[in-house]
N, C-alpha and C positions, 0 to 999 in steps of 0.2 A: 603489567601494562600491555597494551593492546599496542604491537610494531607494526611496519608495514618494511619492507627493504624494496626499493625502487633498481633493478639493474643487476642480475647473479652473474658476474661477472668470477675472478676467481678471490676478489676481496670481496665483495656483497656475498656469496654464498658461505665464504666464509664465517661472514658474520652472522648470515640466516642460522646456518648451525648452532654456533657457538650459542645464541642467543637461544633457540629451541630448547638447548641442552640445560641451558640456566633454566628453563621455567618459563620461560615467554613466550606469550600467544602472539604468533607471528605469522606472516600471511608476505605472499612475495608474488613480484609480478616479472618477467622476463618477456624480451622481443621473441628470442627462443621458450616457447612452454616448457622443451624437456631439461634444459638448465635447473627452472626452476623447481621443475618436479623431484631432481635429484636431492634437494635439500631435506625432503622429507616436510616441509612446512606446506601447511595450506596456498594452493597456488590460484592467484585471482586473473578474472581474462582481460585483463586492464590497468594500467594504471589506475584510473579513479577508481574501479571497484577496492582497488588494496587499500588504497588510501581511506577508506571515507567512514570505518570506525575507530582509525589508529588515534591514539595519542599523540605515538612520536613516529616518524619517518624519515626513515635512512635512505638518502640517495648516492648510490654508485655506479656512475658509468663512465664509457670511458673517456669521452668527449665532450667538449663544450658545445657543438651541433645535437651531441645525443640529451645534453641535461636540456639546453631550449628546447628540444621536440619533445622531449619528455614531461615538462612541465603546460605543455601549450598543449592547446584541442579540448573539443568536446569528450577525451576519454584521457585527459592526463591530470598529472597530479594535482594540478592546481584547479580543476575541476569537480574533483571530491572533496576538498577540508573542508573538516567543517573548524566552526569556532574552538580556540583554545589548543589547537594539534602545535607541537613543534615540530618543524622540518629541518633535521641537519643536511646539510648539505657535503657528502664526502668526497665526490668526486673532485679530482686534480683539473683544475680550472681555472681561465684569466679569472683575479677578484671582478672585473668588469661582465662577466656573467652571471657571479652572485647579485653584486647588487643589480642585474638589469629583471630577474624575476623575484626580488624580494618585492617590489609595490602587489604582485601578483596574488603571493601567499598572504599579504595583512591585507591585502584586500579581502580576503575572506576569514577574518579575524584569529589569523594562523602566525606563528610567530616561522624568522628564518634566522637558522644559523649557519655560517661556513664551519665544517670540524671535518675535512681532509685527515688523512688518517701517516702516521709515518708506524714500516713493520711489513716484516715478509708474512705470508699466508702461515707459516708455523705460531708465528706472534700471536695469528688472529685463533688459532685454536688453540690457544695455552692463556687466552685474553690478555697479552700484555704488549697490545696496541699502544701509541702515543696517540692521542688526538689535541687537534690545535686547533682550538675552535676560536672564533668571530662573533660578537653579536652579543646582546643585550646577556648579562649577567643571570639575572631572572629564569631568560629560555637555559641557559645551560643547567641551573638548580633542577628545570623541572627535567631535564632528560637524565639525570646522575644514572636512575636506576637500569636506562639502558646502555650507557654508555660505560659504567660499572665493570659489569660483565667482560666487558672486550679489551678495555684498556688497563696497564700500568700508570698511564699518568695523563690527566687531562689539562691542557694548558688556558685557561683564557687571556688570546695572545692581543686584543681589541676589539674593535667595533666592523662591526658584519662588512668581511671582503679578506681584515687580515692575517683570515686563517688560510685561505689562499696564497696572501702573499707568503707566509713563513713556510707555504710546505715549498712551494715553486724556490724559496732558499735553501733548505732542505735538500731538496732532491738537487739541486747544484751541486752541494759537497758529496751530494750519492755516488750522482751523474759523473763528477772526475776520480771520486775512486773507483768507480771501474774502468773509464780508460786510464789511468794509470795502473791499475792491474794488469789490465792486457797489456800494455805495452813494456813492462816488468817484464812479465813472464816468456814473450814473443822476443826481447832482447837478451833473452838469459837464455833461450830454448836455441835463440841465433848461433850466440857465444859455446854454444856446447853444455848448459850445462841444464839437468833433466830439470823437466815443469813438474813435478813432486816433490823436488827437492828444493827447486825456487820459491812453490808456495811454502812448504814447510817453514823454511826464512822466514817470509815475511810474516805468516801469522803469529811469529813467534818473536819479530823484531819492534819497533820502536813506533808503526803504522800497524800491527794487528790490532785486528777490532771487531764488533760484533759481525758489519759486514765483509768482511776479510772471511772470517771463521764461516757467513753462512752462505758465503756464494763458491766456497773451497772447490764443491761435488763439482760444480756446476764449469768452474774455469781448471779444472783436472780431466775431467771425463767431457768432453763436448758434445752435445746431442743426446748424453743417455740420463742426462735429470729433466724432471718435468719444469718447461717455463714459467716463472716466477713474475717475469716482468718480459716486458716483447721488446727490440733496439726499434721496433715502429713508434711504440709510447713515449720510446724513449729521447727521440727525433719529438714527438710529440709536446714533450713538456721542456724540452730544450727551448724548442721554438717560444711557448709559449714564456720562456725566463727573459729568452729575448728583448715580445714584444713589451714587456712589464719593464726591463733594464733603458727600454728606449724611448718611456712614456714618462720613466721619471729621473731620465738621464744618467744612471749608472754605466759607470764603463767596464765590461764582464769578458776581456779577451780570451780569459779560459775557457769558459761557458762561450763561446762561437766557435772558437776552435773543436769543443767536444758535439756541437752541434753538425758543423762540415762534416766531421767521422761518420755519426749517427746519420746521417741523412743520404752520403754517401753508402753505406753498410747496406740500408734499406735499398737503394737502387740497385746495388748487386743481389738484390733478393734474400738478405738475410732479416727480416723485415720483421717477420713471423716468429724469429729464434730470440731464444734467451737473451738480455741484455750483454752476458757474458764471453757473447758470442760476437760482440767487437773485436778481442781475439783472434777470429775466425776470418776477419776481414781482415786485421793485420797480416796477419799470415798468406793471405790471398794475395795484397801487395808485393808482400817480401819473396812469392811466386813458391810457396809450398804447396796449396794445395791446386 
């Protein structure tokens, strides 16, 4: 099948790869060229140019300003489908985005799904992504073949938006294991007792877990593993659990409280750093560094 990936980001390149690597003729468009160029796939100088012989089209970016502009204008995606393309849509997003450009894609006789993806960039190259897809039954049958490749298990969680909302729930119980990690290990590091030995504990106790085991490098050694996820994003979809909790009146006092941290984090310029690196602010507080 004919891909197109919208956004190489470090989960869209991801998937550029992986998917290359399977056998698929895949073509990628990036704001930055030399992102996309890294992938090794065919790089188009447009959105609509990537789009306009795919089948299927994977969008990744990393905002809900970047997926509207992306999809909008005379050179974006919803300006090359043609009839019959499905567009998953993966990027972490209000549902209120998905549906505001799905009129846009069946306007041009294009189906849309939400399939946000949950999995760190190792996931994405060993394929065993989760995706939670949204949206007409049908469109998911026709994308298996690419969506195969990447993922461990595809969920269809309902009708186009709530695959957004399940990951925005998702990344909530992400979202508090790592401030509760950091503040573990920043109270056990207080008390005396070493952070190698603290995590050891825990990923060995009664809360180890995939993510426990794969963010270990990253909240042991600070600054010397490559960023996985940013505490900017992560303020990011915070926010966005928020404005979702206050639309359909859920009351989510943990998810504000890990919102303040993150947002706070980010104004002391740790913004750009690992999500891990909540830690990093703690410690800043507690006047270590």
């Amino acid at each position: 099948m004919k891909v197109a990936i919208i956004g190489i980001g470090r989960m869209g390149a991801g998937m550029a790869v992986r998917l290359r690597e399977s056998g698929a003729d895949v073509v990628v468009w990036n704001r930055t060229p030399a992102k996309a160029e890294a992938t090794g796939c065919a790089v188009a100088g447009t959105a609509r140019e990537a789009v306009a012989a795919a089948d299927v089209v994977l969008v990744s970016l990393a905002d809900d300003a970047a997926v509207v502009a992306a999809y909008d204008g005379p050179d974006g995606v919803v300006a090359g489908l043609r009839e019959g393309t499905v567009v998953v849509e993966s990027s972490t997003v209000d549902p209120q985005t998905v549906r505001r450009v799905e009129p846009l894609v069946t306007g041009r006789g294009a189906t849309l799904l939400d399939g946000p993806v949950s999995g760190s960039i190792a996931l994405v190259e060993k394929g065993q992504l989760t995706f939670m897809v949204g949206g007409p039954a049908e469109g998911i049958d026709r994308v298996r073949p690419v969506l195969d490749p990447l993922a461990r298990q595809v969920f269809h969680v309902g009708p186009l938006g709530s695959g957004a909302v399940v990951k925005l729930a998702v990344n909530t119980v992400v979202l508090a294991l790592n401030q509760a990690l950091a503040e573990s290990l920043v109270l056990a590091e207080r008390a005396g007792v070493a952070r190698e030995t603290m995590y050891e504990v825990l990923a060995n106790s009664a809360v180890g877990s995939p993510f426990v085991s794969y963010k270990r490098a990253a909240f042991e050694r600070p600054g010397q593993v490559p960023v996985a996820f940013s505490i900017d994003l992560v303020a990011k979809d915070l926010d966005l659990v928020r404005q979702l909790a206050e639309r359909v009146g859920a009351r989510m006092p943990q998810a504000g409280t890990n919102l303040g941290v993150a947002t706070a984090a980010v104004a002391a310029a740790l913004g750009d750093r690992d999500m891990s690196a909540v830690a990093t602010y703690l410690r800043m507080l507690s006047g270590e560094l």
